[in-house]
Structures are given as C-alpha cells and as structure tokens.
MDAnalysis code that builds the backbone (N, CA, C; Angstrom):
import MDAnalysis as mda
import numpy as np

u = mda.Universe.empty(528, n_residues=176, atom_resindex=np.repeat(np.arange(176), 3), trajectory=True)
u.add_TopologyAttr("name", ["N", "CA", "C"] * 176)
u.add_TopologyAttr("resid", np.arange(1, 177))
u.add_TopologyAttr("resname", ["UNK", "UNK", "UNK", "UNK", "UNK", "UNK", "UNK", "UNK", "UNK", "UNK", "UNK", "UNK", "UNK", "UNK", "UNK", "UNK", "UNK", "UNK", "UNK", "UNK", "UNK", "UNK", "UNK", "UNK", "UNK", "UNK", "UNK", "UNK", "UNK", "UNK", "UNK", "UNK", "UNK", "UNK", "UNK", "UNK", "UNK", "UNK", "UNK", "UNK", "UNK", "UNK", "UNK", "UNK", "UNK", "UNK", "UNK", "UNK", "UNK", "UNK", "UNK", "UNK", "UNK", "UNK", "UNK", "UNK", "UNK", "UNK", "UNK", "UNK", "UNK", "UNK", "UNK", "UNK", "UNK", "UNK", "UNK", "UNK", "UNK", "UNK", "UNK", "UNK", "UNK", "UNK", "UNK", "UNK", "UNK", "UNK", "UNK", "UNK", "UNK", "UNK", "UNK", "UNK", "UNK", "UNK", "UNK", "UNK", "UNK", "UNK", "UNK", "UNK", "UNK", "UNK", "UNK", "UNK", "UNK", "UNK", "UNK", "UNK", "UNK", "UNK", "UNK", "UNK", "UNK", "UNK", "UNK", "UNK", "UNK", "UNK", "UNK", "UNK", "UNK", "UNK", "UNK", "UNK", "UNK", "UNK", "UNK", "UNK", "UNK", "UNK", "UNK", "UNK", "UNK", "UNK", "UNK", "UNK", "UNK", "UNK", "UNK", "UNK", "UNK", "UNK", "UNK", "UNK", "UNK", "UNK", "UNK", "UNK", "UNK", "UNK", "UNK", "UNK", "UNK", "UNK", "UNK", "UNK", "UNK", "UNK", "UNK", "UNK", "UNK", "UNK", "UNK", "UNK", "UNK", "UNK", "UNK", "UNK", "UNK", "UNK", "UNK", "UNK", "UNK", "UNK", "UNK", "UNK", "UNK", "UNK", "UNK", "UNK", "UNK", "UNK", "UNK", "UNK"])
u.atoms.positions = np.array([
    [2.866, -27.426, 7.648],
    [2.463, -28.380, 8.658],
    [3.667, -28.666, 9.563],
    [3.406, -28.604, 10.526],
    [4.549, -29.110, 11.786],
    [4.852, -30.397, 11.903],
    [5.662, -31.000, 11.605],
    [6.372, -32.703, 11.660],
    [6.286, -33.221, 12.804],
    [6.395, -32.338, 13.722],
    [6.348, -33.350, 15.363],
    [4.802, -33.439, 15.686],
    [4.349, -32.322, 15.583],
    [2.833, -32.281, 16.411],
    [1.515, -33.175, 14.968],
    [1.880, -33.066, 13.771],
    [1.247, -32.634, 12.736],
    [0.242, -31.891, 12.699],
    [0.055, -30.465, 13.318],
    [-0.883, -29.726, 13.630],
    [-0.510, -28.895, 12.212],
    [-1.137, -27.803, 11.853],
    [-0.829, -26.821, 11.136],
    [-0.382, -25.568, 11.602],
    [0.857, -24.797, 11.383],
    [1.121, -23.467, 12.541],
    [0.569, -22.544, 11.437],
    [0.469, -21.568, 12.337],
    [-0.840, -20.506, 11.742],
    [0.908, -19.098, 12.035],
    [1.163, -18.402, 11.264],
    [1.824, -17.283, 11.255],
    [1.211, -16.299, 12.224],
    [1.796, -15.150, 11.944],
    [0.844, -14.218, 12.620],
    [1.752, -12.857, 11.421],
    [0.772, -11.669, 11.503],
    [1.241, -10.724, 10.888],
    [0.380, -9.641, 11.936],
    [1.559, -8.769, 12.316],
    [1.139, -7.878, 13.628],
    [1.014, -6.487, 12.994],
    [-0.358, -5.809, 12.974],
    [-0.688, -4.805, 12.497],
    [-1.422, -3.915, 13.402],
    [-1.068, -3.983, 14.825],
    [-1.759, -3.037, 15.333],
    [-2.186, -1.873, 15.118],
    [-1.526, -0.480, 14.593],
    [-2.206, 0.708, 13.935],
    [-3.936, 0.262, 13.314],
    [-4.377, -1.021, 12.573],
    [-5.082, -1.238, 12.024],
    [-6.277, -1.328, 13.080],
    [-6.109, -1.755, 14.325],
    [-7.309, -1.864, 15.615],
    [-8.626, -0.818, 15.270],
    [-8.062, 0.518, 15.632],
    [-9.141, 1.273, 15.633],
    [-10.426, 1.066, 14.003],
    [-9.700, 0.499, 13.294],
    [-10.470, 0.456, 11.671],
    [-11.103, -0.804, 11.889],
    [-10.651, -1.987, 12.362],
    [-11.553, -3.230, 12.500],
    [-12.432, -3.575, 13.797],
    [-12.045, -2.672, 14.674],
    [-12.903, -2.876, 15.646],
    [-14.067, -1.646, 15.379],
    [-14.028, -1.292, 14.419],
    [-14.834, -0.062, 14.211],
    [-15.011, 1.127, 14.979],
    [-13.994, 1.865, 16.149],
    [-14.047, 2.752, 16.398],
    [-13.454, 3.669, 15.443],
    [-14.209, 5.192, 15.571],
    [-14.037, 5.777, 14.554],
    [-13.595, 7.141, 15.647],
    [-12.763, 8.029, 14.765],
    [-12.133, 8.851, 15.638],
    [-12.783, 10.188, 15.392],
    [-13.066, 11.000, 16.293],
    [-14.648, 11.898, 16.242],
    [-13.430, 13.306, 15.921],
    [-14.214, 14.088, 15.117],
    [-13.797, 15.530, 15.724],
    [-13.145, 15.980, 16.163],
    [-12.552, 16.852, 16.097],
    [-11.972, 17.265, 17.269],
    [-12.175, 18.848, 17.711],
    [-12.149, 19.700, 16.564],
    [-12.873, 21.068, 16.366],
    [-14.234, 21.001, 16.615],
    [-14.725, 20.401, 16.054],
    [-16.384, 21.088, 16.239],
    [-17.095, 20.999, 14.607],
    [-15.697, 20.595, 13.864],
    [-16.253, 19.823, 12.339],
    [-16.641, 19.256, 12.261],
    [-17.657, 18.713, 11.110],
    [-18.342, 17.808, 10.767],
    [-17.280, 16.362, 10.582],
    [-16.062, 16.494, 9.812],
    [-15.244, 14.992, 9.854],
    [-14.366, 15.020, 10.349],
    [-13.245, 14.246, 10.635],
    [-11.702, 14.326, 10.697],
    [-10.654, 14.548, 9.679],
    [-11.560, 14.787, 8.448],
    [-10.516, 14.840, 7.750],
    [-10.483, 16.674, 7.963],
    [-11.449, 17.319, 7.917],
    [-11.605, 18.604, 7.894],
    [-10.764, 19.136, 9.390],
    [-10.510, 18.437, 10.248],
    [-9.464, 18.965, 11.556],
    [-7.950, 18.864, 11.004],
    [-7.969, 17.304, 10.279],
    [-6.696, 17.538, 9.132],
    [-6.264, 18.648, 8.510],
    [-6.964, 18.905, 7.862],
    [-6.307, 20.533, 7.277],
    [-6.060, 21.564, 8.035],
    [-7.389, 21.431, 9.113],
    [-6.968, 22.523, 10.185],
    [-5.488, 22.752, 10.801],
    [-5.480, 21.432, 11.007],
    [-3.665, 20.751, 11.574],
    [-2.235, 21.720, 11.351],
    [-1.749, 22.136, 12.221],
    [-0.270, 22.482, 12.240],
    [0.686, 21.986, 11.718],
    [-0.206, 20.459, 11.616],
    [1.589, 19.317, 11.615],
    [1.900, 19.454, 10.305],
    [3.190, 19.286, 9.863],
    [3.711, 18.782, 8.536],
    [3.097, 17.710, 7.858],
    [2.848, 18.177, 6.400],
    [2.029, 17.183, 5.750],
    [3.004, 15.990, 5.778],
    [4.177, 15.807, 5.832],
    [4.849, 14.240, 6.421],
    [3.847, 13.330, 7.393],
    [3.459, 13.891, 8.439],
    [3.138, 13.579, 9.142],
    [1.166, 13.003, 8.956],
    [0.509, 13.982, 8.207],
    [-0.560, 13.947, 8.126],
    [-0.715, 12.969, 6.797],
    [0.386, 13.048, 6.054],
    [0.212, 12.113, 4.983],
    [-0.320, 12.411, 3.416],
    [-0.445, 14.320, 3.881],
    [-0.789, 14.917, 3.047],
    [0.087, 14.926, 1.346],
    [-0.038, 14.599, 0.228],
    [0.429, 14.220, -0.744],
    [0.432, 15.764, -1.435],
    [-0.559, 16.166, -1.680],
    [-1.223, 17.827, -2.100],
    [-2.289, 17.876, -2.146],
    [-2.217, 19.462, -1.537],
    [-3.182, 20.406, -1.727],
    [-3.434, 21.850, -2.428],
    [-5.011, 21.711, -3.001],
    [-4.751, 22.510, -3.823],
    [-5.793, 24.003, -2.773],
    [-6.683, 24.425, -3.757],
    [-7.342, 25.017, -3.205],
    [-8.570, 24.797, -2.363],
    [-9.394, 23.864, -3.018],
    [-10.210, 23.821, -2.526],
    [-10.827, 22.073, -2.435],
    [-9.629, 21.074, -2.797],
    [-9.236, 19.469, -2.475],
    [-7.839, 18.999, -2.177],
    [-7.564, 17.974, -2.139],
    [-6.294, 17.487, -1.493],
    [-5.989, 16.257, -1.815],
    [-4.933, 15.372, -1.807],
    [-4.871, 14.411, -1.963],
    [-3.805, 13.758, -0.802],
    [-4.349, 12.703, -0.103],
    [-4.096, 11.802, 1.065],
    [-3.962, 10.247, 1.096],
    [-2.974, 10.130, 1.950],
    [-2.770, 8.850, 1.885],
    [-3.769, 7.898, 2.632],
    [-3.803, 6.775, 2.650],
    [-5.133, 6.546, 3.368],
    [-4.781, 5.574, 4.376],
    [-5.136, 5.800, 5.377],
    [-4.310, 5.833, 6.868],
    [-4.488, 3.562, 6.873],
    [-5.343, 3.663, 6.418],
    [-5.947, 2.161, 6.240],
    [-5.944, 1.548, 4.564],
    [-4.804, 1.223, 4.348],
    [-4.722, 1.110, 2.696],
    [-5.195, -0.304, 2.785],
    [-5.713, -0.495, 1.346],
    [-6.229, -1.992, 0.962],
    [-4.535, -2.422, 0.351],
    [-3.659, -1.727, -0.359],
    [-2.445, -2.100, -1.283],
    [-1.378, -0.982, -0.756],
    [-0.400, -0.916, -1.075],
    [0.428, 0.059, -1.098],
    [0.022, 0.815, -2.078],
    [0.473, 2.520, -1.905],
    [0.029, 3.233, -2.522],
    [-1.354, 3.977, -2.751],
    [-2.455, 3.357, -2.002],
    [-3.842, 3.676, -1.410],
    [-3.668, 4.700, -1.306],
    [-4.847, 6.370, -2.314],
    [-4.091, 7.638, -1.943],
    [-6.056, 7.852, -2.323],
    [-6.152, 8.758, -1.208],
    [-7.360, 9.479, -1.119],
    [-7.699, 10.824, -1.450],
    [-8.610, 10.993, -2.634],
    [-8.563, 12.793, -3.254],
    [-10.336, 13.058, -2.355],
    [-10.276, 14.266, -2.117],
    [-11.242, 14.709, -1.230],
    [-10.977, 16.269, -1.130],
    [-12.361, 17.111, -0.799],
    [-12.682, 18.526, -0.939],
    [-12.682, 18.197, 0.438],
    [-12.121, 19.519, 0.724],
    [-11.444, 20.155, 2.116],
    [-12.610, 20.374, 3.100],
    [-13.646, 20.661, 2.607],
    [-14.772, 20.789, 3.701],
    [-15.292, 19.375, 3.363],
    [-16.495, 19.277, 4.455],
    [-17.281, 18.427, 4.719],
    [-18.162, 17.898, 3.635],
    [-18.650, 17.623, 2.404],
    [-19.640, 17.376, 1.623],
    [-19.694, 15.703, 1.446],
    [-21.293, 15.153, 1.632],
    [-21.200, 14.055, 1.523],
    [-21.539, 13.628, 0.281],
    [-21.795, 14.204, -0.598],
    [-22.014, 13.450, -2.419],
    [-21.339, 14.947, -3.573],
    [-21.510, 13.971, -4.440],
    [-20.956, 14.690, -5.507],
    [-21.833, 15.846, -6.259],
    [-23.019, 15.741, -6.016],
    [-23.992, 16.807, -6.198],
    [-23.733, 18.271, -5.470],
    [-23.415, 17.732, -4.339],
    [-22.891, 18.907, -3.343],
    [-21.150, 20.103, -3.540],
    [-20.993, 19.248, -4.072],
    [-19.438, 20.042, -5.086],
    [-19.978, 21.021, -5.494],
    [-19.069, 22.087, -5.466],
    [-18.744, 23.861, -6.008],
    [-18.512, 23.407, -7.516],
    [-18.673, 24.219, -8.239],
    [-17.798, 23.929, -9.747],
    [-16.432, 23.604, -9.542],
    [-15.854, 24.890, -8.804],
    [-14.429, 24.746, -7.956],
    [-14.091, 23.227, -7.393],
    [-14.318, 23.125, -6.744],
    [-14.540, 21.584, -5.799],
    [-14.144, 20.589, -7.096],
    [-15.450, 20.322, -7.514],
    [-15.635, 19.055, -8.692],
    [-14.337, 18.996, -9.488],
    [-14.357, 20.699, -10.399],
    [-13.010, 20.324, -11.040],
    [-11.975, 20.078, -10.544],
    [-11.468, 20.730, -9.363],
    [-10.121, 20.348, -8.809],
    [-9.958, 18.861, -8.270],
    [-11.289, 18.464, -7.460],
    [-11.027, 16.825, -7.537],
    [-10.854, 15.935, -8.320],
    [-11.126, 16.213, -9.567],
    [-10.988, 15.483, -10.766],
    [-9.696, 15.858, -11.513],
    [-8.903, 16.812, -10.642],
    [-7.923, 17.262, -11.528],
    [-6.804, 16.424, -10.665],
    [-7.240, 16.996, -9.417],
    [-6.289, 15.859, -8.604],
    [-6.171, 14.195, -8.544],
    [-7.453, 13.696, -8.850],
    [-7.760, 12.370, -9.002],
    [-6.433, 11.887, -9.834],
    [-6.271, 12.338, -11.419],
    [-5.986, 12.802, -12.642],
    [-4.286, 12.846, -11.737],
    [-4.223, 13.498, -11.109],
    [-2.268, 13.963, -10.806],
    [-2.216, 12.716, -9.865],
    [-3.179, 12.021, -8.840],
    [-3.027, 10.795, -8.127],
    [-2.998, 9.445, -8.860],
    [-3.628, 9.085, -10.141],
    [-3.506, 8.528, -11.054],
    [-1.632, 8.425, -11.694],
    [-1.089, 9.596, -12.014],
    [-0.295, 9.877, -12.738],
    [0.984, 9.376, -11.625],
    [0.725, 9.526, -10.465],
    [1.977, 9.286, -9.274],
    [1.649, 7.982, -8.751],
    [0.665, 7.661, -9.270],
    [0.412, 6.053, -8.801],
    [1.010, 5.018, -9.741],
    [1.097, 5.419, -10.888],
    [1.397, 4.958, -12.080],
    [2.815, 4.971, -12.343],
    [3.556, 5.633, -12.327],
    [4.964, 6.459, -12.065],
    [5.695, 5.674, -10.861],
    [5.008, 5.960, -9.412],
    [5.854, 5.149, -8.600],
    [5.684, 3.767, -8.471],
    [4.516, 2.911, -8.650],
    [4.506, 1.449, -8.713],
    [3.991, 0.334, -9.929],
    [4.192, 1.173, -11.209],
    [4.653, 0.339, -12.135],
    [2.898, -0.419, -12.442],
    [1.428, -0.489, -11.587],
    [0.917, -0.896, -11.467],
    [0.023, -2.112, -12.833],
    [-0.574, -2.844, -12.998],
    [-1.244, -3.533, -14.173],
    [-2.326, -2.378, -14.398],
    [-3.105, -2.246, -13.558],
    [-4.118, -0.952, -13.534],
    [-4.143, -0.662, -12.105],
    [-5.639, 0.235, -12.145],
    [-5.646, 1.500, -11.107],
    [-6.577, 1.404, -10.764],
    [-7.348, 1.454, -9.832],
    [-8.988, 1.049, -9.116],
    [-9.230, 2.756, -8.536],
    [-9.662, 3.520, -9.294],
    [-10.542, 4.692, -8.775],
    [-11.984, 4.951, -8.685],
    [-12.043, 5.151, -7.473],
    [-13.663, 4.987, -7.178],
    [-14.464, 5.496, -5.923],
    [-15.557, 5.638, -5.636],
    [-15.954, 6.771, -4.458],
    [-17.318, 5.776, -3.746],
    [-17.647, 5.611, -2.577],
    [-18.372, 4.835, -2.298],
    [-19.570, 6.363, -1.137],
    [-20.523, 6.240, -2.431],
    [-21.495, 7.583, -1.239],
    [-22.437, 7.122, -0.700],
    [-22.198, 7.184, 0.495],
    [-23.546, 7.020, 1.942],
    [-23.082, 5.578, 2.501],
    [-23.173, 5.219, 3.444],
    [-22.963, 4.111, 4.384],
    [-23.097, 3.198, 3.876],
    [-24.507, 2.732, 3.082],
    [-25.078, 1.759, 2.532],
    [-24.075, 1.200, 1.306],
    [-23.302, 2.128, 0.662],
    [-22.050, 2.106, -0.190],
    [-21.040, 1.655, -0.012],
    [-20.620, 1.533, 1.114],
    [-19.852, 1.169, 1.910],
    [-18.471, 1.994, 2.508],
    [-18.967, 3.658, 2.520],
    [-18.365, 4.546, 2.512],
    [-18.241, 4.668, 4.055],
    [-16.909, 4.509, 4.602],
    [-16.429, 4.721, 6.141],
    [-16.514, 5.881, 6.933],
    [-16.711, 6.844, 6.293],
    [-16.866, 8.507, 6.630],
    [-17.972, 9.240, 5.751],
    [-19.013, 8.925, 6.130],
    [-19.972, 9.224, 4.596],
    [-20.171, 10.819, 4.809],
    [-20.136, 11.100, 5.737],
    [-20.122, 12.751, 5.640],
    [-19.504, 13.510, 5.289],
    [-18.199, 12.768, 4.384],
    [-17.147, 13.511, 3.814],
    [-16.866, 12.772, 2.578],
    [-17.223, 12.833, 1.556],
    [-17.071, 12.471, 0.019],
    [-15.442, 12.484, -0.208],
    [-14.781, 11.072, -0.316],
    [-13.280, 10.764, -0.892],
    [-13.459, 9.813, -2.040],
    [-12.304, 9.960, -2.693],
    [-11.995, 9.207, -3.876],
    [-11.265, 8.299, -3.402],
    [-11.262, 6.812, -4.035],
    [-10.299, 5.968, -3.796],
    [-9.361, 5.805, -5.187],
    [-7.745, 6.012, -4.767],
    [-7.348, 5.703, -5.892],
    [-6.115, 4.793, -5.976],
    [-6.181, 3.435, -6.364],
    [-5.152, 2.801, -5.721],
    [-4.512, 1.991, -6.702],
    [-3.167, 1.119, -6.986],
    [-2.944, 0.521, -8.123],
    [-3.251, -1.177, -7.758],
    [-3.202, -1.604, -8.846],
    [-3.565, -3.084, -8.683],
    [-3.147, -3.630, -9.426],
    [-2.582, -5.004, -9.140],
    [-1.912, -5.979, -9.899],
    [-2.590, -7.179, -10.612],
    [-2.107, -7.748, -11.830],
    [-3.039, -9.332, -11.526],
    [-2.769, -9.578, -10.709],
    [-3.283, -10.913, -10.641],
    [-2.790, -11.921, -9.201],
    [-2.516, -11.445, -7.865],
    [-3.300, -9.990, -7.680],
    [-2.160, -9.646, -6.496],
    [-3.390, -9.725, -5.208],
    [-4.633, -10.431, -5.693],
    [-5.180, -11.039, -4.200],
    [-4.235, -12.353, -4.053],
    [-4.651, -12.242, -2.544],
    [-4.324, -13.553, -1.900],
    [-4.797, -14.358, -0.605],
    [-4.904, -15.681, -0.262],
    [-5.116, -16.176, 0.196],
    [-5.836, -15.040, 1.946],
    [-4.898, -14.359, 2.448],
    [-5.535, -13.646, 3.489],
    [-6.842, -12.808, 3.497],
    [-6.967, -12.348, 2.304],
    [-8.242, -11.343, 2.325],
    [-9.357, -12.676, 2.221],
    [-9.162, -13.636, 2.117],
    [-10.686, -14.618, 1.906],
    [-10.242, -15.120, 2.927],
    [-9.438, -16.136, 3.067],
    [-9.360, -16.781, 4.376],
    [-9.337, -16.186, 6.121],
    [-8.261, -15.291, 6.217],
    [-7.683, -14.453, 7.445],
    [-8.370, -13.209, 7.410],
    [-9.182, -12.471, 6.762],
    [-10.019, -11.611, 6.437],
    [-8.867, -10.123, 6.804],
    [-7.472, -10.430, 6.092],
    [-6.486, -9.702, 6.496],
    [-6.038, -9.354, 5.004],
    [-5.168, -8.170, 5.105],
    [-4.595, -7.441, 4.076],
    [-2.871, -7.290, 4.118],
    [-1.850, -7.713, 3.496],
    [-0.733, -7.890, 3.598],
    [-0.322, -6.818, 2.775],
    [0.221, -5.611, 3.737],
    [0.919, -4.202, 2.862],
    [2.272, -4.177, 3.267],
    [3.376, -4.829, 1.953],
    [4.409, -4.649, 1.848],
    [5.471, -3.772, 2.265],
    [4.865, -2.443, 2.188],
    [5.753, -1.173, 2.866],
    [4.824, -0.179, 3.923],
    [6.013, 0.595, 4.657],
    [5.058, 1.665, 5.782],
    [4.362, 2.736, 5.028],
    [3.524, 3.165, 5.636],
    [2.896, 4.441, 4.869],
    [4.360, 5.243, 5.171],
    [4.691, 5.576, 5.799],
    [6.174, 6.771, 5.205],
    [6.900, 6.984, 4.212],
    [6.884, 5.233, 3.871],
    [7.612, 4.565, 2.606],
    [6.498, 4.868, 1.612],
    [5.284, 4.923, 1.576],
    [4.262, 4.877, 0.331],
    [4.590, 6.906, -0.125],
    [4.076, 7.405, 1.506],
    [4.169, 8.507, 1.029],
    [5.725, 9.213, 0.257],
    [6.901, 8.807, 1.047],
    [7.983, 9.378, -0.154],
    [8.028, 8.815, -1.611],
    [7.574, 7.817, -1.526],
    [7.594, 7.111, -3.072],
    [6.559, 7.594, -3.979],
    [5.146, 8.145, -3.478],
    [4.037, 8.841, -4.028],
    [4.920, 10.454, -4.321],
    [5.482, 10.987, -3.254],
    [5.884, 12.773, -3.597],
    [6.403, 12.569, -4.338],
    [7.885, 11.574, -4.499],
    [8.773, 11.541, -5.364],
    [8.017, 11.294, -6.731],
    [7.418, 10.809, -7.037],
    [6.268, 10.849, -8.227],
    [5.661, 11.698, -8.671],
    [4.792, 12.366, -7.836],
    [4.048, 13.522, -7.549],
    [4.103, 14.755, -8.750],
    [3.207, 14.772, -9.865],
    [3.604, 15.518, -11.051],
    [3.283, 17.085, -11.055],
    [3.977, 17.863, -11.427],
    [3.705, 19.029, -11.150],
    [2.826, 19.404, -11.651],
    [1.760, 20.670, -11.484],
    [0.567, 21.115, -11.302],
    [0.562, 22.159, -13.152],
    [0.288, 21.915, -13.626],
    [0.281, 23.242, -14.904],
    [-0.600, 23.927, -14.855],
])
C-alpha cells in the first residue's frame, strides 16, 4: 500500500514475447504443412535457436515457447498427427521413449517435488495446436502456485528460455 496516496500500487511484470499466445493469434504455416511445429523441423536454424532439446527419428523433444514453469519441455512426432491412435508403432514408442529421457532431464536439472506429464487431444481438451499431438512435460513444486495465476491471470517464469534450454541439454541423458 502507498503511505501518501493510500491507494494500492499494482507492479507490473513485462512479458511481451507472451502477446501472440494471449491474444490468441496463432502463427500459421509457413510451408504448406499442416502445423508449425512441422516447418520447425523443416528449419535450417540451429536447434539453439528453435529450442530443439532432441531429436530422434521419428519425435523430438521441445521447449515450449509459452511455458506454464521453467523447464516446460514438449515431446511430439515430427509430422502432423492429431491423437494417439494415429501413431506408427515407430512414433508411439519413440515418444514415450523420449517423454521417459524429458522426464529424466527435468528431474536432473531442477531438483523438482514432481513432474506433470500429460497431452490434451482436440480443442475441447484444451489442446492449442490440436492438429499436432504434444506431450506436456514439466516439473512442479509444492507451493509453487501463486497469487498471479488466480488473481493477474499471469504466470511468473523465473529464467529465459535460453537459460531453461542450456540447463535442460546440460541434463539431457544419453540415448542407449
């Protein structure tokens, strides 16, 4: 509370990158694919850049451009499929294998209480890209809601994704 005015001052926490996700524009295509994540792979750039954690053959594991926590890492098959029915044998197992190595580097780099893995299929689910089936896999603390996600309908992430992603590679368990 402010002593001169006795008003209450309200902070601010400046997250612009976050615009395009709450105003709900969604970023289309760009090839002629069905999602964006599938132009992702297409991509030239260095997985630094794309946020790419690993890839295997035929899934990947990603950071998620819009994390709920630090450490927010997304496993997903490289093409387009919107449910889990739709998985190759290939597909299924390697996402579950990767889930499994995103688990293990989540655990490793932030010490977490537990781990919230989980997949939300079709819109109605509350899945943001439903034409492309991702895993959510993220760590979680007690106590570690707070006041902004109910009140400010805001999310307070401690470090940059640059910082999540070197702290996830550096984790990052090798493949047997």
């Amino acid at each position: 509370m402010n002593t001169r005015s006795g008003s209450t001052r309200i902070g601010r926490i400046w997250a612009g990158w976050r615009r395009a996700y709450v105003s709900n524009e969604r970023k289309k295509p760009l090839s002629g694919n069905e999602s964006i994540f599938e132009d992702l792979f297409l991509s030239d750039d260095p997985d630094l850049k794309k946020y790419v954690l690993w890839e295997g053959d035929h899934c990947a594991a990603i950071l998620n451009l819009y994390p709920y926590v630090s450490g927010h890492v997304l496993v997903l098959p490289k093409r387009a499929v919107p449910s889990l029915q739709q998985l190759t044998d290939e597909e299924s197992n390697e996402l579950w294998e990767i889930t499994n190595l995103a688990v293990t580097a989540i655990t490793e780099a932030y010490k977490p209480h537990g781990i919230n893995v989980g997949v939300n299929i079709g819109k109605a689910a509350g899945a943001s890209i439903p034409e492309h089936l991702h895993m959510h896999c993220l760590p979680r603390w007690e106590g570690d809601t707070t006041f902004l996600t109910t009140v400010a309908e805001a999310r307070m992430i401690p470090e940059t994704l640059s910082s999540s992603y070197e702290r996830l590679k550096k984790h990052w368990p090798s493949r047997d």
